[in-house]
N, C-alpha and C positions, 0 to 999 in steps of 0.2 A: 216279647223280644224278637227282634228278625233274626231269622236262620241266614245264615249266608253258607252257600257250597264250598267245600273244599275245592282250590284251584286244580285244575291240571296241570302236572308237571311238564308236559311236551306244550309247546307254541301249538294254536290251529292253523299260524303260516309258516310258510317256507317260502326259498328261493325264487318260486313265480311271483310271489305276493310285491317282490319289490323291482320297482324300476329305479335303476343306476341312469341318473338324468347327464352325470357328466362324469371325469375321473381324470387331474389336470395334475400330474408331478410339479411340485412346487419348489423342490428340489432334490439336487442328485448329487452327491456321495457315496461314498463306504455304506448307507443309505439310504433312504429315501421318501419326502414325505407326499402325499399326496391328498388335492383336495376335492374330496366326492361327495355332490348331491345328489342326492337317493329321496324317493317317495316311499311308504312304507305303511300299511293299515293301521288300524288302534285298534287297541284292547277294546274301546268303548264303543267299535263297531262305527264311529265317525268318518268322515271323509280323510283319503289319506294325507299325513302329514309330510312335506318337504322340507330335508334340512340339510344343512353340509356341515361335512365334519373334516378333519384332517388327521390324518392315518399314517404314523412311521410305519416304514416296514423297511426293515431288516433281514428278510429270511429266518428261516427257523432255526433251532439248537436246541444243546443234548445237555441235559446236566447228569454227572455222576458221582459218587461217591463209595472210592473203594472200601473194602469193608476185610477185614484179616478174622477170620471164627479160630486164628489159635490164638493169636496174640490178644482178642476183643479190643483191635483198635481200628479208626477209620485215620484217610487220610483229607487233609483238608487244606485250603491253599490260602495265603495273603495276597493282595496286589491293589494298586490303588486304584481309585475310581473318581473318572471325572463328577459325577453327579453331586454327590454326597461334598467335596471340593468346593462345588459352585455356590453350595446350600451353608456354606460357612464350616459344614464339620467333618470332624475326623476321616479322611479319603482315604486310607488303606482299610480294605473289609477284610474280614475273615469267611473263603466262600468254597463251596462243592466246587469241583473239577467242572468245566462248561467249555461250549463251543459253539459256533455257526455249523448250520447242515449244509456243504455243497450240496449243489443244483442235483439231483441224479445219485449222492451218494446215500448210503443205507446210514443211519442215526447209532445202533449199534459200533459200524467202521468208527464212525466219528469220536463216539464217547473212546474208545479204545485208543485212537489218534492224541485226542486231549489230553490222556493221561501219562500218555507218553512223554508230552511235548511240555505240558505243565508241572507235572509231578517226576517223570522218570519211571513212574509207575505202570507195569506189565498188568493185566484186566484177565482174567480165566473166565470163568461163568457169568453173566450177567443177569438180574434180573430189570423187566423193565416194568414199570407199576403205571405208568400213565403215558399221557399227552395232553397239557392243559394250555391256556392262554394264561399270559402270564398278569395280562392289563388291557384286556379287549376292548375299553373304551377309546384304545389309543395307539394300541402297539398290534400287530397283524402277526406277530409272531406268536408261534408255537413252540411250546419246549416238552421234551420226549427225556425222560426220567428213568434215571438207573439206579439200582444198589449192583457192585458187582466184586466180587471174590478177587483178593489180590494178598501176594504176600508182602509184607510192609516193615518187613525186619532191615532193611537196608534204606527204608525212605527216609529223605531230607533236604538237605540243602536248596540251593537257586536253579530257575528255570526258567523257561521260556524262550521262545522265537525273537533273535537279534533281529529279524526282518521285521518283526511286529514292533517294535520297541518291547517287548516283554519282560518285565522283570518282579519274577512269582516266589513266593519262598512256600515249599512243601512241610506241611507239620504231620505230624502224630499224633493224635487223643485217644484216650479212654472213651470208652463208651461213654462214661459217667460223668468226661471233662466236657464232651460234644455237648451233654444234652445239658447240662450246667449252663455252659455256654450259652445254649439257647434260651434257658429260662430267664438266666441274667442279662439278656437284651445287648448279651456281645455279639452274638450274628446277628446281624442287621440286613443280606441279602435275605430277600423273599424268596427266591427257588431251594435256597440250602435249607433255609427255615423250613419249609415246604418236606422236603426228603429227608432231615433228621427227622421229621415228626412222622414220617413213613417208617424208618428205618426204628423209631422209640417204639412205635406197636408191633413192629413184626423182628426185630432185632433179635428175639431167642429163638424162631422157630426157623431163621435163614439161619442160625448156628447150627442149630442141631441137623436140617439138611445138608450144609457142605463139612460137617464133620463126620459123616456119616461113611 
């Protein structure tokens, strides 16, 4: 039987390995897509390959979700979404607090900004667990993930930026409603998905810290 080697987890290329043959905005909105041919080596050590691809990019953003250690509840937002709309189904989601990073400003500022502006919701401590790509075959954004301490004995009602068109409604869950939730296929955004299942394995030991 042939042995084959376990792979390396790191690429042998990096950033020299590719040349960016063009990079043509194809359009410009809130937005903006862009069409780049790039060359790039192969795993099989062949000559390199040229391909174009088309790249939204958006800028980056902060997802969070407040978390209360007396109450054991988080806060979580509704608001409808184009996508899911276009795709024939149900367009209000149930999602984590989230934002765009301005140009220059700090991710932390932001998340604290969003909860305000979404929720009503004041941010004390934060913690942050990552920075991933959310669909790097397609989207050039970065999202910077939060759990962070908040008290949520007054959170509810409507929200959001009348300059945005914004119209958010703030809830309350149980820990046990949240993660329900998730098993039963009622969140459906991938970053909230993403940070309950953060917040499902480390959920008692960020209690027992900010109760502390």
């Amino acid at each position: 039987m042939t042995q084959h080697k376990r792979p390396a987890l790191l690429s042998p290329f990096d950033l020299a390995d590719i040349n960016i043959k063009s990079d043509e905005v194809v359009y410009q909105g809130y937005a903006s897509v862009h069409e780049v041919t790039f060359e790039h080596p192969t795993f099989a050590g062949t000559q390199k390959l040229e391909v174009t691809r088309e790249i939204f990019v958006s800028g980056n953003a902060v997802v969070v979700i407040p978390f209360d250690p007396v109450l054991n509840e988080i806060c979580l937002i509704e608001q409808i979404r184009m996508a899911p709309l276009m795709a024939g189904d149900h367009p209000w989601l149930i999602e984590a607090i989230a934002g765009r990073i301005d140009d220059g400003t700090d991710a932390e500022a932001i998340a604290r900004k969003e909860a305000e502006e979404e929720a009503g919701c004041t941010l004390s401590d934060l913690i942050n667990f990552g920075t991933y790509y959310q669909s790097p075959g397609i989207f050039a954004e970065e999202i910077t993930y939060f759990i962070a301490r908040a008290d949520l004995s007054s959170i509810g009602g409507t929200h959001g930026l009348d300059s945005e068109n914004e119209d958010i409604r703030a809830l309350r869950l149980t820990l046990d409603e949240a993660f329900e939730a998730l098993a039963t296929g009622l969140i459906r955004n991938a970053p909230t998905a993403f940070a309950l299942q953060y917040l499902q394995l480390h959920a008692r030991e960020i209690r027992v810290m900010w109760q502390r």
